[in-house]
Every structure is written in C-alpha cells, then in structure tokens.
N, CA, C and O atoms as CSV, one atom per row, in Angstrom:
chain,resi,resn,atom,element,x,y,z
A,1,UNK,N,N,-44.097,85.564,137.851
A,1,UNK,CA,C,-43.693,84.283,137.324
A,1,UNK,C,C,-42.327,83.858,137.845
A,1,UNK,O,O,-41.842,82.769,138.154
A,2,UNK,N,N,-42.058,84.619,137.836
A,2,UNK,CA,C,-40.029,84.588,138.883
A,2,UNK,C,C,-40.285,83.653,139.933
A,2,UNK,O,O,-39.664,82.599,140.069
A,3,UNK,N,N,-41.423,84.144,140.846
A,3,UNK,CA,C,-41.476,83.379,142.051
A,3,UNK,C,C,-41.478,81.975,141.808
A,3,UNK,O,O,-40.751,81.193,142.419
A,4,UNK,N,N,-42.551,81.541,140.632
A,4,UNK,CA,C,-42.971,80.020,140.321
A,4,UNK,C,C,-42.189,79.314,139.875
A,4,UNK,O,O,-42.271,78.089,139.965
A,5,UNK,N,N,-40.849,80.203,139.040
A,5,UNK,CA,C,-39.774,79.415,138.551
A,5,UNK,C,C,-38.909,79.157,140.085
A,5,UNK,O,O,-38.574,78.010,140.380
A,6,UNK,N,N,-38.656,80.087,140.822
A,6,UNK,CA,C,-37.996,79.843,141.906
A,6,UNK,C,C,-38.375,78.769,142.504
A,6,UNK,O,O,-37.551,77.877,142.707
A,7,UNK,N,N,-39.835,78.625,142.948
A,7,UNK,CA,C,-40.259,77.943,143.710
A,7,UNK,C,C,-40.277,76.203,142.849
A,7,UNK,O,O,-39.730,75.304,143.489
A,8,UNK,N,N,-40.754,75.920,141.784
A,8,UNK,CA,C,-40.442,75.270,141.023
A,8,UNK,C,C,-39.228,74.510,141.295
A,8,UNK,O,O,-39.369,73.308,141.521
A,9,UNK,N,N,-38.121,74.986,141.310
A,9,UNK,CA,C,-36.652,74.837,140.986
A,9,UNK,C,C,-36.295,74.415,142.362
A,9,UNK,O,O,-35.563,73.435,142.506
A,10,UNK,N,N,-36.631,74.900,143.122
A,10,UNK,CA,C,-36.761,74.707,144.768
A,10,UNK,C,C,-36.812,72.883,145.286
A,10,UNK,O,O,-36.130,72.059,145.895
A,11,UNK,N,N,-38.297,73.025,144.451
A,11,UNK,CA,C,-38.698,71.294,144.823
A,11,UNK,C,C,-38.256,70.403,144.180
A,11,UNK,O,O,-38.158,69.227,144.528
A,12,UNK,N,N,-37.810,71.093,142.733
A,12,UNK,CA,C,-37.052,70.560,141.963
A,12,UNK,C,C,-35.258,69.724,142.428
A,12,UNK,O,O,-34.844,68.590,142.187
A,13,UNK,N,N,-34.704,70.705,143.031
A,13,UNK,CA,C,-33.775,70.868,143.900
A,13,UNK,C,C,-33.860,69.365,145.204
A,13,UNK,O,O,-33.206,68.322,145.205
A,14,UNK,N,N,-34.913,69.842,146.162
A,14,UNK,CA,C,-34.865,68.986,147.078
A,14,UNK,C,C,-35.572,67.695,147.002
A,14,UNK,O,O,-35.608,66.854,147.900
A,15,UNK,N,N,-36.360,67.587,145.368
A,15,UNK,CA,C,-36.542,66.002,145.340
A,15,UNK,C,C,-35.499,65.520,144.533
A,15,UNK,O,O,-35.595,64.294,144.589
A,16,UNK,N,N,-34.568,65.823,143.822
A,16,UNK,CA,C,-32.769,65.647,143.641
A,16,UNK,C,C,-32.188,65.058,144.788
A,16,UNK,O,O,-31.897,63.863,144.841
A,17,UNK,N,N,-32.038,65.742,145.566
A,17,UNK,CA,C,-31.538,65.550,146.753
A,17,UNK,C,C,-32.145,64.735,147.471
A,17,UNK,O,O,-31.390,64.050,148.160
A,18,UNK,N,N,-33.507,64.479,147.617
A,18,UNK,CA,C,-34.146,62.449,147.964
A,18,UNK,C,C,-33.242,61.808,147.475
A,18,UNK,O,O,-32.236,61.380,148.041
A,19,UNK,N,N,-33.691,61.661,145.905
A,19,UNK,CA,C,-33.518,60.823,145.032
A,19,UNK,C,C,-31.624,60.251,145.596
A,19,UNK,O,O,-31.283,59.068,145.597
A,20,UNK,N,N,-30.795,61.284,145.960
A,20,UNK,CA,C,-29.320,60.676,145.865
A,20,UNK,C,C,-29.475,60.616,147.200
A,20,UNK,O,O,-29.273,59.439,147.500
A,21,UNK,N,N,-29.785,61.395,148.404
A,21,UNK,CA,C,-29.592,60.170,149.712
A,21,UNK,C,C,-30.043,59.433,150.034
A,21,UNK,O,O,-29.779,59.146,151.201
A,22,UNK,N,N,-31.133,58.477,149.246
A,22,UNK,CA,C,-31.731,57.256,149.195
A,22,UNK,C,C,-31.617,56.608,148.071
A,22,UNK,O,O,-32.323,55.600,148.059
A,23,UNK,N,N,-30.824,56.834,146.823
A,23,UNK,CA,C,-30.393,56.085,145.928
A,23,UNK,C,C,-31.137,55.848,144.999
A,23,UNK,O,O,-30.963,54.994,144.129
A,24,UNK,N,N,-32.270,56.787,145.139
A,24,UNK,CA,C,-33.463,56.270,144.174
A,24,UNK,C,C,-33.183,56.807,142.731
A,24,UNK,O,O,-33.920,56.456,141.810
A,25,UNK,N,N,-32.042,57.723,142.505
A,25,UNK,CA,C,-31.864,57.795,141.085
A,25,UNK,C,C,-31.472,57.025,139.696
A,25,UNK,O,O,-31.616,57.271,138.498
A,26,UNK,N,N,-30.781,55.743,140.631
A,26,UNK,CA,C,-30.499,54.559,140.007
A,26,UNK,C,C,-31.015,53.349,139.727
A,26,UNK,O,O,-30.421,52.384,139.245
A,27,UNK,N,N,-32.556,53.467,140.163
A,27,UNK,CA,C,-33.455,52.134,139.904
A,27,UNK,C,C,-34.520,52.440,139.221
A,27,UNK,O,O,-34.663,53.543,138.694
A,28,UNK,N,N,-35.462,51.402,139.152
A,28,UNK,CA,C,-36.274,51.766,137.876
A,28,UNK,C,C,-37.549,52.297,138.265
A,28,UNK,O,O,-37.921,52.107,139.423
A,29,UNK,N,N,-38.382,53.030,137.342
A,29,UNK,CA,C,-39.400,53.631,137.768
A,29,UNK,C,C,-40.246,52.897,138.515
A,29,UNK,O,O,-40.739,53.526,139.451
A,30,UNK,N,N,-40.705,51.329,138.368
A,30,UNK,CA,C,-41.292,50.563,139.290
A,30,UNK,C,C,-40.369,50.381,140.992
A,30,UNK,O,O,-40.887,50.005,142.044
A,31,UNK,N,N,-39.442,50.638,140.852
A,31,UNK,CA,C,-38.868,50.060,141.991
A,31,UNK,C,C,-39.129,51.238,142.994
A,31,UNK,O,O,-39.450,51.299,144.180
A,32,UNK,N,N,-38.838,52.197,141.951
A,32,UNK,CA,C,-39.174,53.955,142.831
A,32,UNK,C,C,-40.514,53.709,143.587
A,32,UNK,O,O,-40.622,53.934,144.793
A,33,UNK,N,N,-41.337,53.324,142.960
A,33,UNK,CA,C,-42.820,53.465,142.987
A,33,UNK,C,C,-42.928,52.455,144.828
A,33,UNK,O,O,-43.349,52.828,145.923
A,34,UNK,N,N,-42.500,51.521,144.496
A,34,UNK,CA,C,-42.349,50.304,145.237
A,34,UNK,C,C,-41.446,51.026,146.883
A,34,UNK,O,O,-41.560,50.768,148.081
A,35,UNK,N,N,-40.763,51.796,146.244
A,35,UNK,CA,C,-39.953,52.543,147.802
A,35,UNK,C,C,-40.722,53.643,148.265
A,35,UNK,O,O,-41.057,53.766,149.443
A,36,UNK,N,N,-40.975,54.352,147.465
A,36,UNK,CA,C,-41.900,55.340,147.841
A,36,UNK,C,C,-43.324,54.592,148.764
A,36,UNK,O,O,-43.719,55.211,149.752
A,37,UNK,N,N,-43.904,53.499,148.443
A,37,UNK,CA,C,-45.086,53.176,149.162
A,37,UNK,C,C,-44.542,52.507,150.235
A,37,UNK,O,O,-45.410,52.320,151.089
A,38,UNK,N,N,-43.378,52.034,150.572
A,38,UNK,CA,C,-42.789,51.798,151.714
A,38,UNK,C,C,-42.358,53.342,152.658
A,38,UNK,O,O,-42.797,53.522,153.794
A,39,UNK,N,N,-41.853,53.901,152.267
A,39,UNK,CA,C,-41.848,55.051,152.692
A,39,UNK,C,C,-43.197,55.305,153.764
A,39,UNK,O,O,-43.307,55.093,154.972
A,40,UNK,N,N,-44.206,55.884,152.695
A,40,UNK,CA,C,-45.111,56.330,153.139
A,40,UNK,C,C,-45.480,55.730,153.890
A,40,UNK,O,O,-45.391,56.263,154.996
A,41,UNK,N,N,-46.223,54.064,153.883
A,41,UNK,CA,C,-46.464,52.960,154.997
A,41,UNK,C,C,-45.468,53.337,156.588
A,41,UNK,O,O,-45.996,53.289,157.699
A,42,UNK,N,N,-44.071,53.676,156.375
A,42,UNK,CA,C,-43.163,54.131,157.500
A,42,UNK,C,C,-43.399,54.985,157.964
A,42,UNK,O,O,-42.993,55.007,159.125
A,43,UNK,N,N,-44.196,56.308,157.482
A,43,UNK,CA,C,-43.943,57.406,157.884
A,43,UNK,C,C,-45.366,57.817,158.625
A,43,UNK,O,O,-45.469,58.683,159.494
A,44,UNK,N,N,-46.395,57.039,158.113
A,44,UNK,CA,C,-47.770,56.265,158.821
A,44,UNK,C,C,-48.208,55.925,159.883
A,44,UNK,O,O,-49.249,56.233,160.462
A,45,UNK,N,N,-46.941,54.909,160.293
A,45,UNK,CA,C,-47.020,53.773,160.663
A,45,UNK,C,C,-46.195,55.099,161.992
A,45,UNK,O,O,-46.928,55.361,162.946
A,46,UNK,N,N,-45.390,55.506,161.976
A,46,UNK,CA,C,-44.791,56.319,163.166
A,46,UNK,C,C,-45.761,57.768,163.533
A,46,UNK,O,O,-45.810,58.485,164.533
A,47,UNK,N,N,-46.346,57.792,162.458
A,47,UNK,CA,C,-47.174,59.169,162.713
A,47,UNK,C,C,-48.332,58.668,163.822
A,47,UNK,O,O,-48.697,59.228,164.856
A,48,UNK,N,N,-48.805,57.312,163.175
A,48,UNK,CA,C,-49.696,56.581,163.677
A,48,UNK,C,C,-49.489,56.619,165.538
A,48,UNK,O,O,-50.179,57.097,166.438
A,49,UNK,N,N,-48.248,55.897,165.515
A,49,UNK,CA,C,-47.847,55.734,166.751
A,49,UNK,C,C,-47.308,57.412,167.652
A,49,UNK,O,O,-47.401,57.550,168.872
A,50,UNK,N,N,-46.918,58.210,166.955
A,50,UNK,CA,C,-46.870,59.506,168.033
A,50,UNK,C,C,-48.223,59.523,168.145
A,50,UNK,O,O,-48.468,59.662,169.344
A,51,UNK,N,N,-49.412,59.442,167.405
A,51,UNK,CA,C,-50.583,60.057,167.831
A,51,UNK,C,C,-51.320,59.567,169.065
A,51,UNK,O,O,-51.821,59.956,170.120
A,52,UNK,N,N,-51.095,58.475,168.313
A,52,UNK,CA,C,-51.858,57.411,169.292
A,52,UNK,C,C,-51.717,57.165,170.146
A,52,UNK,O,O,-52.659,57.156,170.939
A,53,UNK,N,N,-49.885,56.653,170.692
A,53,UNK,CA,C,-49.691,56.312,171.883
A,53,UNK,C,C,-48.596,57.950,172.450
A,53,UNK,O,O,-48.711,58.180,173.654
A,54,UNK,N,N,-47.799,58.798,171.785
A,54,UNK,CA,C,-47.114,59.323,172.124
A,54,UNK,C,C,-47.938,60.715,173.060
A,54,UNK,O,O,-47.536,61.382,174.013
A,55,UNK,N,N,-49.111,60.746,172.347
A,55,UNK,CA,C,-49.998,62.534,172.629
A,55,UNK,C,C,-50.818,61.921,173.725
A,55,UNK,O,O,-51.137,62.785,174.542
A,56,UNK,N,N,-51.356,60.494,174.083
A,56,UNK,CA,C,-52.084,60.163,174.622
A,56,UNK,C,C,-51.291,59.503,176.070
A,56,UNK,O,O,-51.988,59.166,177.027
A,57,UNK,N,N,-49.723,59.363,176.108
A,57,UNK,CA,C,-49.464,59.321,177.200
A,57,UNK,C,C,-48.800,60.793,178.194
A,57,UNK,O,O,-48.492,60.883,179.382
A,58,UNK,N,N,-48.772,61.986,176.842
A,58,UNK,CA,C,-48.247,63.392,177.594
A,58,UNK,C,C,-49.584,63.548,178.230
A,58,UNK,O,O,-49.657,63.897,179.409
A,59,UNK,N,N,-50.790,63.275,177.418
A,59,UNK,CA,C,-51.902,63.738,177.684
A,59,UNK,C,C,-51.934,63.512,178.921
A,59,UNK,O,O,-51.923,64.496,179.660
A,60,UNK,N,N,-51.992,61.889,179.635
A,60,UNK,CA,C,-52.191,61.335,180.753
A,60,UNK,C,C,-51.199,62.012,182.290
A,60,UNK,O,O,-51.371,62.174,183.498
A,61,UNK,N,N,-49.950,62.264,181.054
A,61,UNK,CA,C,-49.209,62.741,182.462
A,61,UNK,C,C,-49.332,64.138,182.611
A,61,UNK,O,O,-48.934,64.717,183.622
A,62,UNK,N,N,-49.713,64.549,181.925
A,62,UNK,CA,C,-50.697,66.394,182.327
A,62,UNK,C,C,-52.145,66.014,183.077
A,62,UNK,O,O,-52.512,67.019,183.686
A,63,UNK,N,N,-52.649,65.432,183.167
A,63,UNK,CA,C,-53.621,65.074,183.329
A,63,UNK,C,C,-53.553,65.010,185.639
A,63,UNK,O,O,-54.144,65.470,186.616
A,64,UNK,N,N,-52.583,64.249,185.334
A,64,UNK,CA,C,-52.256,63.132,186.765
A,64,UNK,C,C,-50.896,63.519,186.953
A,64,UNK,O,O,-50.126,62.702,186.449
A,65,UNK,N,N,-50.332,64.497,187.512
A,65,UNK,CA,C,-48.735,64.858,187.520
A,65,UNK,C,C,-48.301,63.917,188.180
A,65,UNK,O,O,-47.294,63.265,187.902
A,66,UNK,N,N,-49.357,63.685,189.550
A,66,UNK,CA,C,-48.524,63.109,190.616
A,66,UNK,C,C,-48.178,62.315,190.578
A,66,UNK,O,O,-47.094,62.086,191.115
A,67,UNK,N,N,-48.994,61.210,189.802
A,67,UNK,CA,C,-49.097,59.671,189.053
A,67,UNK,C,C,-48.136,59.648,188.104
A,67,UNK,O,O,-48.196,58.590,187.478
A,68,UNK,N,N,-47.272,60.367,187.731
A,68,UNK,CA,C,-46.826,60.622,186.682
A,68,UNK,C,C,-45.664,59.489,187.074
A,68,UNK,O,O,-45.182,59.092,186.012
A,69,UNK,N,N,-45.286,59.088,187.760
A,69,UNK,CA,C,-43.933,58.205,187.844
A,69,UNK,C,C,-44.243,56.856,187.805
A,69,UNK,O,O,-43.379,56.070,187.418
A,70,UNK,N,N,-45.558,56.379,188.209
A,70,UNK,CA,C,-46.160,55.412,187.512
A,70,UNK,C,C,-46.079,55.122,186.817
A,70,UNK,O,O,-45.862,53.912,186.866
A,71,UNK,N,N,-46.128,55.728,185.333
A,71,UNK,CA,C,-46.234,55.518,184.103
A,71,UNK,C,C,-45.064,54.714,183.701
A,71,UNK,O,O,-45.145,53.685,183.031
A,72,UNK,N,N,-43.943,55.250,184.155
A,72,UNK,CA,C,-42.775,54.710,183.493
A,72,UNK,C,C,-42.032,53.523,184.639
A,72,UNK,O,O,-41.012,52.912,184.320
C-alpha cells in the first residue's frame, strides 16, 4: 500500500504543478474544463501533424536518400 500512497502523491504532486505553471489553480471549475479541452485539441492537433506529415516525410527521405535534397 506504501507504493499506492507514493504513487498517488506523485500525480498528486505533478498535477499541482500544471495547475500553477498554467494558472489553472485560480479559475473556475468550468474554465478548467474549457482549458483543458483546448489543451488536448493542441496536443492533437501537433500529434496529428508529427504523424502525418513529420514520419511521412523521414519516411520519404529513407526511402530516396539521393532525392533527399529535393525535399527541402
């Protein structure tokens, strides 16, 4: 049970530490709600784009070395 309190206290700890370098300890539970789904939409929205365009242009230049100066 030690571990679960540790671990517990842990996340406990580093969603504290969100909350004050993004300020979210001082607004209201809707507004939280409201940043948080911006968040996520951001974090999406870039995941989106390494996948899509970031893995799919290493892909290309492993693919075609020689071509590779093309690209850019």
């Amino acid at each position: 049970m030690d571990l679960i309190k540790k671990f517990r206290e842990s996340i406990s700890h580093w969603y504290l530490r969100y909350q004050v370098s993004t300020e979210l300890y001082m607004v209201e539970p809707w507004e939280k709600v409201v940043m948080h789904v911006i968040f996520a939409v951001v974090f999406g929205l870039f995941w989106y784009f390494n996948y899509s365009v970031i893995v799919h242009a290493i892909a290309h230049i492993r693919d075609c070395p020689s071509q590779a100066y093309q690209m850019l």
